[in-house]
SEFIZA-3560 file (N, C-alpha, C; in Angstrom, 3 decimals):
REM SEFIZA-3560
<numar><xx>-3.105</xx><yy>-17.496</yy><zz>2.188</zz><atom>N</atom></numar>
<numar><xx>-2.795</xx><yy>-16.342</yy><zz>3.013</zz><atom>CA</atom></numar>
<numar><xx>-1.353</xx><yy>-16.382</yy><zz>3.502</zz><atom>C</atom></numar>
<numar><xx>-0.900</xx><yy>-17.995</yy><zz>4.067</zz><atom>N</atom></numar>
<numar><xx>0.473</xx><yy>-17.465</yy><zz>4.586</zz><atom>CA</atom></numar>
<numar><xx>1.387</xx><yy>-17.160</yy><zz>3.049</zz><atom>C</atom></numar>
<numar><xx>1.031</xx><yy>-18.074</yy><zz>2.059</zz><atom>N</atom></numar>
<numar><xx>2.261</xx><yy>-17.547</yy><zz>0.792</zz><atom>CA</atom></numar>
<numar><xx>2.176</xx><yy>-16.293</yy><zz>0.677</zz><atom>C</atom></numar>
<numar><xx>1.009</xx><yy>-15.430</yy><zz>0.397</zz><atom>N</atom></numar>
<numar><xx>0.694</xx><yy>-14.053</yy><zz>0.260</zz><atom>CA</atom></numar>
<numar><xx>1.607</xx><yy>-13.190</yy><zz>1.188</zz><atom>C</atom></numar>
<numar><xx>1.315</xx><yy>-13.421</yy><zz>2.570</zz><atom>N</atom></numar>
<numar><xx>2.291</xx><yy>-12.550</yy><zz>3.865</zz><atom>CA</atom></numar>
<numar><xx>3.862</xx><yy>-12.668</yy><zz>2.939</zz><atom>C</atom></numar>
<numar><xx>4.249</xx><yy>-14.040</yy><zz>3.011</zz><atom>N</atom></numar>
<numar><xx>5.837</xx><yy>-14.657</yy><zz>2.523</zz><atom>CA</atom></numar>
<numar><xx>6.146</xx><yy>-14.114</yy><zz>1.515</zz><atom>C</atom></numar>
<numar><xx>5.468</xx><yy>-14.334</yy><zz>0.612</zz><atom>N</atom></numar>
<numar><xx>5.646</xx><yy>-12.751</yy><zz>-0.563</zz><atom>CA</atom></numar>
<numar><xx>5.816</xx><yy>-11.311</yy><zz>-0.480</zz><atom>C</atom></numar>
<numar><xx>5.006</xx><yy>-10.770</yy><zz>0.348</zz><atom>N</atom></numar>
<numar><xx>4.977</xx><yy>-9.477</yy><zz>0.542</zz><atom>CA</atom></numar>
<numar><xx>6.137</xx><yy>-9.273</yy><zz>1.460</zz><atom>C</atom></numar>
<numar><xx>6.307</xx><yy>-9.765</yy><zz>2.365</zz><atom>N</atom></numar>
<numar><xx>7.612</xx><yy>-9.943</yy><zz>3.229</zz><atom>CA</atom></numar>
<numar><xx>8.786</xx><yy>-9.879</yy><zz>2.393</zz><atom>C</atom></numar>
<numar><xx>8.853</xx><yy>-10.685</yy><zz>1.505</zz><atom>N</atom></numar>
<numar><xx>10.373</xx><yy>-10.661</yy><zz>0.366</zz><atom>CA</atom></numar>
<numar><xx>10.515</xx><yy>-9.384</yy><zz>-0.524</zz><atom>C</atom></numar>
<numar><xx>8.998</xx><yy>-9.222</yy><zz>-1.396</zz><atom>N</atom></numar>
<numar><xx>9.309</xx><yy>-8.163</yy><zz>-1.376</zz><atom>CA</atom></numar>
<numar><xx>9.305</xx><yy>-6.638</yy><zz>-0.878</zz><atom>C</atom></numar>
<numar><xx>8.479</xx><yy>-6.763</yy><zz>0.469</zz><atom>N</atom></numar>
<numar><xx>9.199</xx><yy>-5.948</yy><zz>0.919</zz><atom>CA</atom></numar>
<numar><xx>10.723</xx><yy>-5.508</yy><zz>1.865</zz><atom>C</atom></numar>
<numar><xx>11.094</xx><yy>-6.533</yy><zz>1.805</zz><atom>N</atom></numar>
<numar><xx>12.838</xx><yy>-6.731</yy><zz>1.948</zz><atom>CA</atom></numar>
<numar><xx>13.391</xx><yy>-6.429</yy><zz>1.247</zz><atom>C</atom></numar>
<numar><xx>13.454</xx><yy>-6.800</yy><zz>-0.041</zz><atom>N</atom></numar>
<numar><xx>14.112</xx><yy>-6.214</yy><zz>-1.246</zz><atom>CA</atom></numar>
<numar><xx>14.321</xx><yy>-4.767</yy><zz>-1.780</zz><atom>C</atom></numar>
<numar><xx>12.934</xx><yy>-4.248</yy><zz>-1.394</zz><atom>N</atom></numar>
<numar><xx>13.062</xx><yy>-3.088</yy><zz>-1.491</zz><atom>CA</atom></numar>
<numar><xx>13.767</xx><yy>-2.139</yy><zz>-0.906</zz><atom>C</atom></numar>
<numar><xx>13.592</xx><yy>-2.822</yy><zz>0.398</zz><atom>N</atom></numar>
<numar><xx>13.720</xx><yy>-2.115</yy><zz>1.489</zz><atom>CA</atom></numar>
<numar><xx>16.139</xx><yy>-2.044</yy><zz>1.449</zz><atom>C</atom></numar>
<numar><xx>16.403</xx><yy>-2.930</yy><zz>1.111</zz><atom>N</atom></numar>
<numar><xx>17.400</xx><yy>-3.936</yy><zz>0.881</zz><atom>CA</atom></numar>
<numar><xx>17.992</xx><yy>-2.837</yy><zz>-0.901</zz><atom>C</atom></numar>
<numar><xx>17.649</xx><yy>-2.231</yy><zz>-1.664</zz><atom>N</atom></numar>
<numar><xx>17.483</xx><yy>-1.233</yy><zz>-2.652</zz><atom>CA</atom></numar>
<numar><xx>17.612</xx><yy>-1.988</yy><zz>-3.742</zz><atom>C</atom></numar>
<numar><xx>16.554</xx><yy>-3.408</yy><zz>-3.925</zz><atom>N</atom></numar>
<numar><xx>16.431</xx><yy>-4.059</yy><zz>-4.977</zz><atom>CA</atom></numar>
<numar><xx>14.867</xx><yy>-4.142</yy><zz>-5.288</zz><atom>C</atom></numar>
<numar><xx>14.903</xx><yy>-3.089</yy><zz>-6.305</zz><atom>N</atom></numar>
<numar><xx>13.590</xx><yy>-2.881</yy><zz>-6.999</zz><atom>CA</atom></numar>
<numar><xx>12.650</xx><yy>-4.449</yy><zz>-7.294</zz><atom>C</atom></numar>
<numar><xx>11.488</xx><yy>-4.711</yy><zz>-6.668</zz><atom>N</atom></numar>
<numar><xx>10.627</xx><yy>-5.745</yy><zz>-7.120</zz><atom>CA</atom></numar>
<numar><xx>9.334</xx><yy>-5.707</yy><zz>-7.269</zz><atom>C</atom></numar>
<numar><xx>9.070</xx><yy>-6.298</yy><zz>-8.782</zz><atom>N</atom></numar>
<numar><xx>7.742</xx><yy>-5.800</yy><zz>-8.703</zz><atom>CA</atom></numar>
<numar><xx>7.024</xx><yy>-7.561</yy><zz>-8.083</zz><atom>C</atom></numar>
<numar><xx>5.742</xx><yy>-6.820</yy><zz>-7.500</zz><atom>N</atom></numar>
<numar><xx>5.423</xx><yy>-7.450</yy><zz>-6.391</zz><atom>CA</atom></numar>
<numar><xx>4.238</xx><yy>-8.582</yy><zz>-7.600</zz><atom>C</atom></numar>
<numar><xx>4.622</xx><yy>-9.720</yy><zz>-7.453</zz><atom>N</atom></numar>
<numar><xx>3.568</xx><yy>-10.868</yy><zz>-8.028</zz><atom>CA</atom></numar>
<numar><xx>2.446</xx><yy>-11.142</yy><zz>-7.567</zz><atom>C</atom></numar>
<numar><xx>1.384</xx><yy>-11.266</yy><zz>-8.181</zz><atom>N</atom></numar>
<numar><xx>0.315</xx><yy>-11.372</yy><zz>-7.872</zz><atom>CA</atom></numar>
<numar><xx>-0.723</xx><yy>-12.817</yy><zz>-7.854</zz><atom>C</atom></numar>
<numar><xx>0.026</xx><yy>-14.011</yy><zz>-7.993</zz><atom>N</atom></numar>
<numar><xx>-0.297</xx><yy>-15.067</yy><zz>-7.923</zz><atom>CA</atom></numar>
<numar><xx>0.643</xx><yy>-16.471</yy><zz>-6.910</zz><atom>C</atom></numar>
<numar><xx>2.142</xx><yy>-15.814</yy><zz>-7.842</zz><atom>N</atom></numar>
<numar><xx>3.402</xx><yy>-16.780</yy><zz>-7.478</zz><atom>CA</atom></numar>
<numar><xx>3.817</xx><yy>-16.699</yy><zz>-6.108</zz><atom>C</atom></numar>
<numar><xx>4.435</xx><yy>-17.793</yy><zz>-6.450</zz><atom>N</atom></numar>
<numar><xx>4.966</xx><yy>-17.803</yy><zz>-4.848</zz><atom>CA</atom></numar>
<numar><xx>6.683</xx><yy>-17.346</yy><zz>-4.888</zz><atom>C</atom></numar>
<numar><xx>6.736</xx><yy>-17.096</yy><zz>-6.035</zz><atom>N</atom></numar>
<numar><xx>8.274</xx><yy>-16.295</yy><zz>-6.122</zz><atom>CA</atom></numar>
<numar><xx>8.090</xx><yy>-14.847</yy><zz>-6.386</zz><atom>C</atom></numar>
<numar><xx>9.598</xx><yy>-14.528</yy><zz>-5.947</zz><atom>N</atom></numar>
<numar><xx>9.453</xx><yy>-13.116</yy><zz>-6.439</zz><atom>CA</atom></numar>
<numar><xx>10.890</xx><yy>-12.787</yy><zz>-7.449</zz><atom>C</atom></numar>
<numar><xx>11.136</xx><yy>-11.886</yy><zz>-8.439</zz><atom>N</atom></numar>
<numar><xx>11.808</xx><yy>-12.132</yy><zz>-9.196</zz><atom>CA</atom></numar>
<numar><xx>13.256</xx><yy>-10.082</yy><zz>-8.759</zz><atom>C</atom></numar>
<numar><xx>13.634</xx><yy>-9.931</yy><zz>-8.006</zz><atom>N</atom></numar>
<numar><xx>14.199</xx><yy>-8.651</yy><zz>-7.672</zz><atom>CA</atom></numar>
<numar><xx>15.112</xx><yy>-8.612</yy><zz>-8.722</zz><atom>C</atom></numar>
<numar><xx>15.349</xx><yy>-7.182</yy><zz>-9.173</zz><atom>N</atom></numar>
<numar><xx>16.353</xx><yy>-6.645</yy><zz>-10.036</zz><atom>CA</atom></numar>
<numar><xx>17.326</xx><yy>-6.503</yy><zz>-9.317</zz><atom>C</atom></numar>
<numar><xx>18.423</xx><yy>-6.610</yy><zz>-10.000</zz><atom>N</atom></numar>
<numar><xx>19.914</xx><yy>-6.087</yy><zz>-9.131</zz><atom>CA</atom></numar>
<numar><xx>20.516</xx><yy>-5.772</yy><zz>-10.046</zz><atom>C</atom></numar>
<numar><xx>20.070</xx><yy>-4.686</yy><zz>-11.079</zz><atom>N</atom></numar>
<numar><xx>20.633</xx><yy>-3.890</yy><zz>-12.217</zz><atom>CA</atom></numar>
<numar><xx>21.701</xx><yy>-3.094</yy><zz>-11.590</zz><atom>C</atom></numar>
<numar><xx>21.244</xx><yy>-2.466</yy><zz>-10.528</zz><atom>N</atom></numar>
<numar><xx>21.517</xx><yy>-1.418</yy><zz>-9.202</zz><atom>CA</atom></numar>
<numar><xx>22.879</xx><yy>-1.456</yy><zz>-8.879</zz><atom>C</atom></numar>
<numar><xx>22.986</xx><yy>-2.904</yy><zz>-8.795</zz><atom>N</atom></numar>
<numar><xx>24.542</xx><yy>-3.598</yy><zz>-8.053</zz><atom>CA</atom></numar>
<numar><xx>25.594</xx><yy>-3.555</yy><zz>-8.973</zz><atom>C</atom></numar>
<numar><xx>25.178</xx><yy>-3.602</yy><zz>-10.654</zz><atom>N</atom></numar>
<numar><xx>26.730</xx><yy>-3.453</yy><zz>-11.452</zz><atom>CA</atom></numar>
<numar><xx>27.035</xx><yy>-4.961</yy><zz>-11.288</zz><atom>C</atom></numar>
<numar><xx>26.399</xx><yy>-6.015</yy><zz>-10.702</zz><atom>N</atom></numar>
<numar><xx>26.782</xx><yy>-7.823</yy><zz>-10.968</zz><atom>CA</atom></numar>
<numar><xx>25.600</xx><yy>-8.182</yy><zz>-11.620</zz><atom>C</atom></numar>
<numar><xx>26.511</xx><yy>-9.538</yy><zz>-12.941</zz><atom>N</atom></numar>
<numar><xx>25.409</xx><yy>-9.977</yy><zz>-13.230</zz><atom>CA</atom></numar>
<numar><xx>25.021</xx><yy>-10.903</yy><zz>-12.548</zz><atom>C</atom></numar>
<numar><xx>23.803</xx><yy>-11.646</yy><zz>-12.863</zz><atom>N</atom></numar>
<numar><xx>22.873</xx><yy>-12.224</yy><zz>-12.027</zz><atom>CA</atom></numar>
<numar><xx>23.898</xx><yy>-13.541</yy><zz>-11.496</zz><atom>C</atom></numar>
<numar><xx>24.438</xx><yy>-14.346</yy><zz>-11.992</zz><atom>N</atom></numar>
<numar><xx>25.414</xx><yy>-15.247</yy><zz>-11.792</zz><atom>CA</atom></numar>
<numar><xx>25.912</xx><yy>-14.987</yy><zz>-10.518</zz><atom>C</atom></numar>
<numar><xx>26.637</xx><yy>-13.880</yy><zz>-10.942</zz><atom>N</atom></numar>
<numar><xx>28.155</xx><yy>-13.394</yy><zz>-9.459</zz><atom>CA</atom></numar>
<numar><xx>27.673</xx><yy>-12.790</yy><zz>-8.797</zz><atom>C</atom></numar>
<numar><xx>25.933</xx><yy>-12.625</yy><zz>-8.396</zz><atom>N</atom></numar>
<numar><xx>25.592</xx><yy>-11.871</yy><zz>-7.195</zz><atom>CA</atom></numar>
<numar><xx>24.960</xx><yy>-12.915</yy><zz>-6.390</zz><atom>C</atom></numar>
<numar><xx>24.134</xx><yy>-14.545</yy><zz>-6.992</zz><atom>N</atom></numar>
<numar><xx>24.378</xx><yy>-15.448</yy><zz>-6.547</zz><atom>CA</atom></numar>
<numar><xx>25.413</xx><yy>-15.810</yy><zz>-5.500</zz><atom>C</atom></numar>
<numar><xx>26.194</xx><yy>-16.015</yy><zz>-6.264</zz><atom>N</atom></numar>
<numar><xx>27.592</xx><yy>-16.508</yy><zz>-5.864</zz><atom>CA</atom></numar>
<numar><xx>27.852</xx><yy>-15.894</yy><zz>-4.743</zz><atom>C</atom></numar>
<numar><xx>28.301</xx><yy>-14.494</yy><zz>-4.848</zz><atom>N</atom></numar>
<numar><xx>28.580</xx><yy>-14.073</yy><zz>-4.141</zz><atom>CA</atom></numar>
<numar><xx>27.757</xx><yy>-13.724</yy><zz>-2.846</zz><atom>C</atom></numar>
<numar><xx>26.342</xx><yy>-13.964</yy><zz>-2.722</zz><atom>N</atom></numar>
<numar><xx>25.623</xx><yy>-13.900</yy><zz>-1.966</zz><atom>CA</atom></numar>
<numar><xx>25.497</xx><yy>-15.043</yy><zz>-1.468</zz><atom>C</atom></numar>
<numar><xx>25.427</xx><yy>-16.302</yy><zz>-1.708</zz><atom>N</atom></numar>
<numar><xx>25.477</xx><yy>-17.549</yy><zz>-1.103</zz><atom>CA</atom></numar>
<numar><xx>26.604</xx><yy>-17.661</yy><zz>-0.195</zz><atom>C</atom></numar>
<numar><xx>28.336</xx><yy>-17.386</yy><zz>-0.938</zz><atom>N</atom></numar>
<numar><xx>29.837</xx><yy>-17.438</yy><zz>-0.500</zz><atom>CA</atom></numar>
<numar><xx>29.556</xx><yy>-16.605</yy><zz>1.000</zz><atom>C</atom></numar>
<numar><xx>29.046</xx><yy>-15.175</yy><zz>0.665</zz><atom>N</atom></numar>
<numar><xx>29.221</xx><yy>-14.201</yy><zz>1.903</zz><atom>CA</atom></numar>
<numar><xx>28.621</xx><yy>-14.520</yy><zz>2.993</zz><atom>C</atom></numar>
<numar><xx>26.492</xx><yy>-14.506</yy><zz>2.382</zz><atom>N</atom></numar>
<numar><xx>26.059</xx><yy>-14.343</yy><zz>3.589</zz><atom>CA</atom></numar>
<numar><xx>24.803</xx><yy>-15.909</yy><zz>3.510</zz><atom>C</atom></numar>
<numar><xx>25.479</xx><yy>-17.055</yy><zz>2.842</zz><atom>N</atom></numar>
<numar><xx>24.734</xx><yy>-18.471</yy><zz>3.155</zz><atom>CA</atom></numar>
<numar><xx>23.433</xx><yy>-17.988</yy><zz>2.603</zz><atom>C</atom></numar>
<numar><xx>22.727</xx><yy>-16.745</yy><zz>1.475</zz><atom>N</atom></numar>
<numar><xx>21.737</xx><yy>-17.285</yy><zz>1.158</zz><atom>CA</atom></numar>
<numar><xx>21.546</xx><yy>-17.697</yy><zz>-0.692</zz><atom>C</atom></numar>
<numar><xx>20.802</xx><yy>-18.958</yy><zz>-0.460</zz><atom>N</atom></numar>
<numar><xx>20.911</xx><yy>-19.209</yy><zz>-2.080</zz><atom>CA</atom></numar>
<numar><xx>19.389</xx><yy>-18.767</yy><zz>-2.791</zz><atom>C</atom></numar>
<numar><xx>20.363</xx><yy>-18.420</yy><zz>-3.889</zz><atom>N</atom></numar>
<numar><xx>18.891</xx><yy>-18.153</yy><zz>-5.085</zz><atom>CA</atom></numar>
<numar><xx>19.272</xx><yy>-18.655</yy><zz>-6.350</zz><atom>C</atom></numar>
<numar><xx>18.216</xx><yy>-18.051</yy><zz>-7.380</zz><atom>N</atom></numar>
<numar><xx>18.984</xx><yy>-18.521</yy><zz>-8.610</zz><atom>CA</atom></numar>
<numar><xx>19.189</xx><yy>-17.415</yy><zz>-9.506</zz><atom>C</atom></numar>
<numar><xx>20.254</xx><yy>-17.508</yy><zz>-10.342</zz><atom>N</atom></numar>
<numar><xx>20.751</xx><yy>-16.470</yy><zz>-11.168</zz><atom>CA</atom></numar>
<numar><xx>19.078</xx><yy>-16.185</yy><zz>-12.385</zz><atom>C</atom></numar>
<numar><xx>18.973</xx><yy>-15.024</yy><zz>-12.675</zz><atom>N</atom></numar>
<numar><xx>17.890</xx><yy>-14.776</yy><zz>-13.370</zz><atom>CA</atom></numar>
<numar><xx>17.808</xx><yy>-15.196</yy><zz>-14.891</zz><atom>C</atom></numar>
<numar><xx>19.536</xx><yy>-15.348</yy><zz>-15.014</zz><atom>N</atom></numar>
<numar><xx>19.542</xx><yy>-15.433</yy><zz>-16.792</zz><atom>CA</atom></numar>
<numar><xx>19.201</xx><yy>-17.266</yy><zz>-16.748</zz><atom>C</atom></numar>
<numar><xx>19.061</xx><yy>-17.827</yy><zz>-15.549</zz><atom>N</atom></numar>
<numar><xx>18.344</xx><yy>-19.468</yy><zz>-15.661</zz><atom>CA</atom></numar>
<numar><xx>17.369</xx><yy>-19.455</yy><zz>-16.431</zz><atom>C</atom></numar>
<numar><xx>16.825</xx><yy>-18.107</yy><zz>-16.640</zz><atom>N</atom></numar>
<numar><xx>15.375</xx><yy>-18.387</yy><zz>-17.402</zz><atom>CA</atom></numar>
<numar><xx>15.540</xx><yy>-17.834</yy><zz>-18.206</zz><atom>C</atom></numar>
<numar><xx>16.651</xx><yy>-17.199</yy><zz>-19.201</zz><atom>N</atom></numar>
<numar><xx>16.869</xx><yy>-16.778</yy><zz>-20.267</zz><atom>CA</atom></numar>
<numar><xx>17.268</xx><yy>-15.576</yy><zz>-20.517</zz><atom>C</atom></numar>
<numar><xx>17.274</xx><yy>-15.201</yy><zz>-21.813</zz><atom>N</atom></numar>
<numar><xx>18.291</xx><yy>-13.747</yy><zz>-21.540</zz><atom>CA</atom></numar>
<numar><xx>17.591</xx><yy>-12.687</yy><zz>-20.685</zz><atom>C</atom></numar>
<numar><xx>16.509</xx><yy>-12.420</yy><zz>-21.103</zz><atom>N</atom></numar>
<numar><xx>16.148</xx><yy>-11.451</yy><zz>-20.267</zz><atom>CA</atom></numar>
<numar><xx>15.589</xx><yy>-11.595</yy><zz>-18.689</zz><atom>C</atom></numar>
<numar><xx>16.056</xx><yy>-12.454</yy><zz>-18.276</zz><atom>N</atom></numar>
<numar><xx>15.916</xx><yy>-12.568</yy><zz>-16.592</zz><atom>CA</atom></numar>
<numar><xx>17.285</xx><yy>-12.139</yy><zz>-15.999</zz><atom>C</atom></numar>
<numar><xx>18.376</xx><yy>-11.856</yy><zz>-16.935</zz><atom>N</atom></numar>
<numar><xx>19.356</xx><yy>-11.668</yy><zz>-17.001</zz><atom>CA</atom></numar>
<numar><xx>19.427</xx><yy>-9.940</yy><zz>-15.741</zz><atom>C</atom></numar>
<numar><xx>20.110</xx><yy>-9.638</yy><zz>-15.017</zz><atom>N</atom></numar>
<numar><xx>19.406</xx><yy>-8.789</yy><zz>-14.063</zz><atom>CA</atom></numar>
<numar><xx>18.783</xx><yy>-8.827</yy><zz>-13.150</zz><atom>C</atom></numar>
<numar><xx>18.249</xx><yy>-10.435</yy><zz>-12.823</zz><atom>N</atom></numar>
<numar><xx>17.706</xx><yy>-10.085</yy><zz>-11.853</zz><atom>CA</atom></numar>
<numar><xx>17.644</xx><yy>-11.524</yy><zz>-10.977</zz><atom>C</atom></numar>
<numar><xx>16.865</xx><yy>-11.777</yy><zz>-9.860</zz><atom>N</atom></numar>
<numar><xx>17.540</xx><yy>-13.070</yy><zz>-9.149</zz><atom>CA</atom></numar>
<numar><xx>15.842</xx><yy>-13.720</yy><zz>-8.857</zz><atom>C</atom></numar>
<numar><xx>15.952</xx><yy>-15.015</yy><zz>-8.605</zz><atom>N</atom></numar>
<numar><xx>14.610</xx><yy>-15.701</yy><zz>-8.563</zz><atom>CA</atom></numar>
<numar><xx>14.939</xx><yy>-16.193</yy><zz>-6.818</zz><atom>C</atom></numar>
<numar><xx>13.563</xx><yy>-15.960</yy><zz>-6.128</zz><atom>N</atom></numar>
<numar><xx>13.606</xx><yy>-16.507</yy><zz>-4.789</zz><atom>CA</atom></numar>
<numar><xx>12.184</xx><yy>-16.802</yy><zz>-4.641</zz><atom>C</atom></numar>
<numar><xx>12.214</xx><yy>-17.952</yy><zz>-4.076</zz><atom>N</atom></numar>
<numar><xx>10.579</xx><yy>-18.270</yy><zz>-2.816</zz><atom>CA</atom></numar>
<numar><xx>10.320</xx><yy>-18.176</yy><zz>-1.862</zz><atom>C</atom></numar>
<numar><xx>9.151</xx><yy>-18.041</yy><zz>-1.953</zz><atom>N</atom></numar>
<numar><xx>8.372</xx><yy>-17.441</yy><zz>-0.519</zz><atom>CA</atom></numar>
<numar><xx>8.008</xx><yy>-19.347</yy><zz>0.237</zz><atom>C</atom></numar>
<numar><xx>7.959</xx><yy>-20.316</yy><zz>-0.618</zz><atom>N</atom></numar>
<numar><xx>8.132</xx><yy>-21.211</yy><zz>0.294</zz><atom>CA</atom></numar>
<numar><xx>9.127</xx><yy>-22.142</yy><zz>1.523</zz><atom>C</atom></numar>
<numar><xx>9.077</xx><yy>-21.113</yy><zz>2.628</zz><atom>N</atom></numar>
<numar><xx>10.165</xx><yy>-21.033</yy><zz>3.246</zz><atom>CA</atom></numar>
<numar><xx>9.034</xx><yy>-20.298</yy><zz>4.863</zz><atom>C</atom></numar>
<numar><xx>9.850</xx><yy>-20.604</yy><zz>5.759</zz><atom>N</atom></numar>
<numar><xx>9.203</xx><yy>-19.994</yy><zz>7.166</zz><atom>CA</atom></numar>
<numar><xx>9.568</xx><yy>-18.633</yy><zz>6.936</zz><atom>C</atom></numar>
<numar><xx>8.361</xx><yy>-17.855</yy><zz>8.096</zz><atom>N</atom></numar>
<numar><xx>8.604</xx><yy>-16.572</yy><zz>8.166</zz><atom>CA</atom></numar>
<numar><xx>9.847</xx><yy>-15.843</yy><zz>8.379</zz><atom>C</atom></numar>
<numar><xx>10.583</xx><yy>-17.181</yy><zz>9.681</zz><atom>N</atom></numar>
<numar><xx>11.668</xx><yy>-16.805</yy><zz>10.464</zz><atom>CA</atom></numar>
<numar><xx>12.791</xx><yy>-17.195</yy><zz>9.566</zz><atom>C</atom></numar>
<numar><xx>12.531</xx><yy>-17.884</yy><zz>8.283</zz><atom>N</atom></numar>
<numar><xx>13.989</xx><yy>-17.880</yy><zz>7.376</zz><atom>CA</atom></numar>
<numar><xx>13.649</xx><yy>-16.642</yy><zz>6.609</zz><atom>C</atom></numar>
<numar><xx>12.652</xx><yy>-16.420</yy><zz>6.205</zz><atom>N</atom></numar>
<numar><xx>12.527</xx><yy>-15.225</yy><zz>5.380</zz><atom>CA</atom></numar>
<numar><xx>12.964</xx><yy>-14.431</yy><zz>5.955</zz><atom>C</atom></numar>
<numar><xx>12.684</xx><yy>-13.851</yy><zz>6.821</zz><atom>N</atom></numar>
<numar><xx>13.081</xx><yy>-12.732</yy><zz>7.387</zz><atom>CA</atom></numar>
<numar><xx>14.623</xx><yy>-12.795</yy><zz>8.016</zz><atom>C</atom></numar>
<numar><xx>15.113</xx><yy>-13.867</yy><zz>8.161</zz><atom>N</atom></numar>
<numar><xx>16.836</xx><yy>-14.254</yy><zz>8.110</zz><atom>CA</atom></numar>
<numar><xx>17.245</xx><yy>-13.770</yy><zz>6.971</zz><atom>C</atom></numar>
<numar><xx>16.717</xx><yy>-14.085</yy><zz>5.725</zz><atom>N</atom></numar>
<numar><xx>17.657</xx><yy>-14.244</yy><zz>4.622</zz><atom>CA</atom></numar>
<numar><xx>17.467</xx><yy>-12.855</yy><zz>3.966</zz><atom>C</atom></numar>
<numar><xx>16.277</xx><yy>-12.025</yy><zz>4.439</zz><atom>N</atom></numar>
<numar><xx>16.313</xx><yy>-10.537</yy><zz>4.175</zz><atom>CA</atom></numar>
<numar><xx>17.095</xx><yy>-9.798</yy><zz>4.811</zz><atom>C</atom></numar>
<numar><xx>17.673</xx><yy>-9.935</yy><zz>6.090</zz><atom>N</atom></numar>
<numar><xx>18.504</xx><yy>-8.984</yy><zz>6.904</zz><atom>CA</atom></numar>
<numar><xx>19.712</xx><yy>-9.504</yy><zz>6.185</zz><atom>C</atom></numar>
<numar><xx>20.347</xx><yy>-10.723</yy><zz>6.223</zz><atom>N</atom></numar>
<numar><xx>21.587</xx><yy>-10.987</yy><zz>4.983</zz><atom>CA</atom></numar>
<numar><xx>21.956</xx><yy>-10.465</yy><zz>4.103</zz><atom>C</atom></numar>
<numar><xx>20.452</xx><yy>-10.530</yy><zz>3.209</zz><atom>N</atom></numar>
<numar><xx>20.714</xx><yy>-9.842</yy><zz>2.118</zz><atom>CA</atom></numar>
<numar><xx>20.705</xx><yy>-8.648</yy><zz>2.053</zz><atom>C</atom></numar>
<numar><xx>20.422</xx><yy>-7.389</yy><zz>2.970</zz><atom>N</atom></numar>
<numar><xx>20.405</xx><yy>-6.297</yy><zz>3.276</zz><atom>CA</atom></numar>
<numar><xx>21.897</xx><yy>-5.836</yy><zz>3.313</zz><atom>C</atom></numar>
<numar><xx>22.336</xx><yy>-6.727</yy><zz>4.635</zz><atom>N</atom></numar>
<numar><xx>23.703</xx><yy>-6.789</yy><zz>5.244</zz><atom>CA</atom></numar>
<numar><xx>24.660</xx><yy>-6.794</yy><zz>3.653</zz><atom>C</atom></numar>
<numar><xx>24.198</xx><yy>-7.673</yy><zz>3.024</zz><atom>N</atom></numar>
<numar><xx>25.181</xx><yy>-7.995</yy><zz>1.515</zz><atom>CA</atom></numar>
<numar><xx>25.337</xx><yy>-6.527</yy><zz>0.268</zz><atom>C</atom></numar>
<numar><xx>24.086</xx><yy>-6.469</yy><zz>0.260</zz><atom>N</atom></numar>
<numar><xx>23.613</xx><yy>-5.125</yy><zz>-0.666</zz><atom>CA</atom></numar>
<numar><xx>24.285</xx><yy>-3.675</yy><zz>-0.323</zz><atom>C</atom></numar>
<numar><xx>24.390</xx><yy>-3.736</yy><zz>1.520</zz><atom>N</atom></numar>
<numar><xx>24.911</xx><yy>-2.589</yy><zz>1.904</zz><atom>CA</atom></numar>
<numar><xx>26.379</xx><yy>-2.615</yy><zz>1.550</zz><atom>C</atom></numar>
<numar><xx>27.020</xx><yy>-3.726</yy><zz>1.829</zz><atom>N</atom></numar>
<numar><xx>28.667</xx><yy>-3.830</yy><zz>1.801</zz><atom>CA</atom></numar>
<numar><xx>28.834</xx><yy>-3.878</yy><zz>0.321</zz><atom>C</atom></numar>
<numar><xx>28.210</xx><yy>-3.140</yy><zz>-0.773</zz><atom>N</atom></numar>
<numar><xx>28.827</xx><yy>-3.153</yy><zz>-2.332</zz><atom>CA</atom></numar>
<numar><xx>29.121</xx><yy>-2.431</yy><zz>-2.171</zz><atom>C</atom></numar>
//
């Protein structure tokens, strides 16, 4: 139950944040597109760690076609989750 909340929480941040995710139904990750942004998955990393301290991993880690999009977990407290969603909000808005 709490991974489930921690999930739904991310992605509904993401969305909310205008990074399309489709919502997983087992994992404890969630995988958001950032086609949206015009960066590839690499330099939105980067640049999201550099700006606003949160890390993920570039999507093309898992091959070409993750390419687009960014990998994050829900194993993490509510109160970082919900830190690292207003960040990333804050980040998404300033493109």
């Amino acid at each position: 139950d709490a991974y489930d909340r921690r999930r739904r929480l991310l992605v509904e941040g993401f969305r909310e944040a205008g990074l399309p995710c489709h919502e997983p139904l087992g994992a404890f990750y969630v995988f958001p597109s950032i086609q949206n942004t015009g960066m590839d998955s690499e330099a939105f990393c980067e640049a999201l760690l550099y700006r606003q301290k949160v890390a993920t991993v570039p999507g093309n880690a898992f091959g070409t076609l993750g390419e687009g999009h960014i990998r994050c977990s829900a194993a993490s407290s509510n109160e970082n989750i919900l830190t690292a969603i207003d960040r990333i909000k804050a980040f998404t808005q300033a493109l």
